[in-house]
Structure formats: C-alpha cells, structure tokens
RODO-2510 file (C-alpha; in nm, 4 decimals, decimal comma):
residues 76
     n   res          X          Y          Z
     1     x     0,0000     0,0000     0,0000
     2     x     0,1626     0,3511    -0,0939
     3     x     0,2168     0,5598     0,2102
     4     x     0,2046     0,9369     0,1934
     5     x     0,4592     1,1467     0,4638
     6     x     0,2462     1,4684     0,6061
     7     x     0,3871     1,7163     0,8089
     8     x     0,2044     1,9292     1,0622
     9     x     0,2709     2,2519     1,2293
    10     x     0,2446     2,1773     1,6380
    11     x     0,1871     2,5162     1,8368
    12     x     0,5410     2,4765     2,0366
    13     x     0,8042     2,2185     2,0813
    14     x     0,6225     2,1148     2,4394
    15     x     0,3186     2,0327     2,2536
    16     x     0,4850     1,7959     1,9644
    17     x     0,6724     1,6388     2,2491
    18     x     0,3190     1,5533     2,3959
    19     x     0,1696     1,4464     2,1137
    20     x     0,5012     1,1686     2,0135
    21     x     0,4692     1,0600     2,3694
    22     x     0,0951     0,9690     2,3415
    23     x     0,1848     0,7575     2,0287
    24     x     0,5043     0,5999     2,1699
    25     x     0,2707     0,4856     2,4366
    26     x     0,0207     0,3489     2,2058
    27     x    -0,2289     0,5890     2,2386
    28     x    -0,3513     0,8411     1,9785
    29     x    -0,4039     1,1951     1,9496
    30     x    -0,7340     1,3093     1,7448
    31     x    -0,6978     1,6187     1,6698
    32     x    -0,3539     1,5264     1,5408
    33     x    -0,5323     1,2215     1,3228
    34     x    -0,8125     1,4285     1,1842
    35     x    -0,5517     1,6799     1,1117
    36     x    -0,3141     1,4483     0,8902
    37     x    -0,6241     1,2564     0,7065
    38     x    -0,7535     1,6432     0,6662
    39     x    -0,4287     1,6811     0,4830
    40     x    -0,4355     1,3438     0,2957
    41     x    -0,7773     1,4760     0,1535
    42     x    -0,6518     1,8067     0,0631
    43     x    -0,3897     1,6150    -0,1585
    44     x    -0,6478     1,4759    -0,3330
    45     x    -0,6068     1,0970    -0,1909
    46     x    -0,7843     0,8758     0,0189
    47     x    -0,6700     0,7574     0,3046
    48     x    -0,6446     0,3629     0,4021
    49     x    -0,5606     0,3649     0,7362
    50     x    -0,5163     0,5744     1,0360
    51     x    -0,2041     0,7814     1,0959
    52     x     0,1213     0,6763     1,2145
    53     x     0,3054     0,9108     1,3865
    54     x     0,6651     0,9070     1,2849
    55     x     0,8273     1,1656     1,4698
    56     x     0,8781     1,5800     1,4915
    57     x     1,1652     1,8088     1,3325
    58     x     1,4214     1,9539     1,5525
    59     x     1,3665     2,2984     1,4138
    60     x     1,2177     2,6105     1,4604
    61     x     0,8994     2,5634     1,3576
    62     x     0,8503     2,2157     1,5006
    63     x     0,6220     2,0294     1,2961
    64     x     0,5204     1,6615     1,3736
    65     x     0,5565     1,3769     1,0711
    66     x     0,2816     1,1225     0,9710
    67     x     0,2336     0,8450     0,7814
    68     x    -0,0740     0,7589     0,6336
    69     x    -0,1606     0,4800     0,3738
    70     x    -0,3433     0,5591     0,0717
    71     x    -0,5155     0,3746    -0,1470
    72     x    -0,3281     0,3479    -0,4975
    73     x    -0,4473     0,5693    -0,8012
    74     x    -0,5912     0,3870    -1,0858
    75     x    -0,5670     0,5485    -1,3890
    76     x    -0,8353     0,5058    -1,6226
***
C-alpha cells in the first residue's frame, strides 16, 4: 500500500513532544489524526488507514511527521 509522509505545524516544541509521547505509548491523538487525514484529503487521496506518527523536526517551527496509507491511483 503507498504511504504518503504529512507534516504538521504543532503550536510549540512542548506540545509535539506531547503528542510523540501519546503515540510511543500506544495511544492516539485526534486532533492530530483528523488533522493528517484532513491533509491526505486536501492532496487529493484517500486515506487507508489511520495515521502513524513518525516523529517531529528539531527545528524552529517544530512540525510533527505522519504516515498515512493511501489507497493506490488507478488510472483510467
């Protein structure tokens, strides 16, 4: 299944920090998932799976990294 890599904007550094921990524990984070399938959309794919959080970028911004699965394109 092809996967697409999103990458979201957290608010501060504490925040993405939160949200990794919450996956690493096995939990989730909705307003993180809606976010990244809200992004998938926008792309103009459809998503075939939930989110998997990946990570966050050391930087300034700090944005958190997703992977989603897609479902492949077909071309007609």
């Amino acid at each position: 299944m092809p996967m697409v890599r999103i990458e979201l904007r957290a608010t501060d550094r504490a925040e993405a920090q939160r949200v990794v921990r919450a996956y690493a524990d096995g939990g989730r984070h909705r307003p993180s998932d809606d976010a990244a399938l809200d992004e998938v959309a926008r792309l103009g794919r459809t998503p075939a799976g939930r989110p998997r959080c990946v990570g966050m970028t050391n930087g300034q911004p700090t944005y958190l990294k997703f992977d989603v699965e897609v479902y492949p394109e077909v071309a007609g």
